[in-house]
C-alpha positions, 0 to 999 in steps of 0.5 A: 377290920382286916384292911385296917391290920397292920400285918394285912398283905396286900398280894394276900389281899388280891390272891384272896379276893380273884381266888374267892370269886373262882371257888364261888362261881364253881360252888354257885354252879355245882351247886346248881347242877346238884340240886337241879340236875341242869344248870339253866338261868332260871336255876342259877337263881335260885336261893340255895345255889346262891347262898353257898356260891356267897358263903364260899366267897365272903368266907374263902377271900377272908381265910386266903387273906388272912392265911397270906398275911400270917405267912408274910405279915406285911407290919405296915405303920398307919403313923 
């Protein structure tokens, strides 16, 4: 559990999860526009453009976090 670690940083924690949210609404939408040439409504809701836009921010907030915490690791004491 990264939240548990004891090197989590917490600025790496909040840069992870607004970057995460950014790099998932571009993905979400390019994807869109990719697939479907347009980007409706109806086509943001679709389960492809939906499944990249998830994918990217679970696992782009994950890797920013984890890369911030191994730069300066903030060694917290749980005790």
């Amino acid at each position: 559990n990264m939240l548990m670690w004891k090197d989590a940083n917490a600025i790496g924690a909040v840069v992870g999860v607004w970057s995460g949210l950014v790099l998932a609404m571009i993905t979400w939408v390019a994807v869109t526009a990719a697939q479907f040439d347009e980007v409706t409504v109806d086509n943001l809701g679709a389960l492809e453009p939906n499944l990249a836009g998830n994918l990217v921010a679970i696992l782009s907030s994950g890797l920013i976090h984890v890369l911030f915490s191994v730069a300066r690791p903030q060694n917290y004491d749980f005790k």
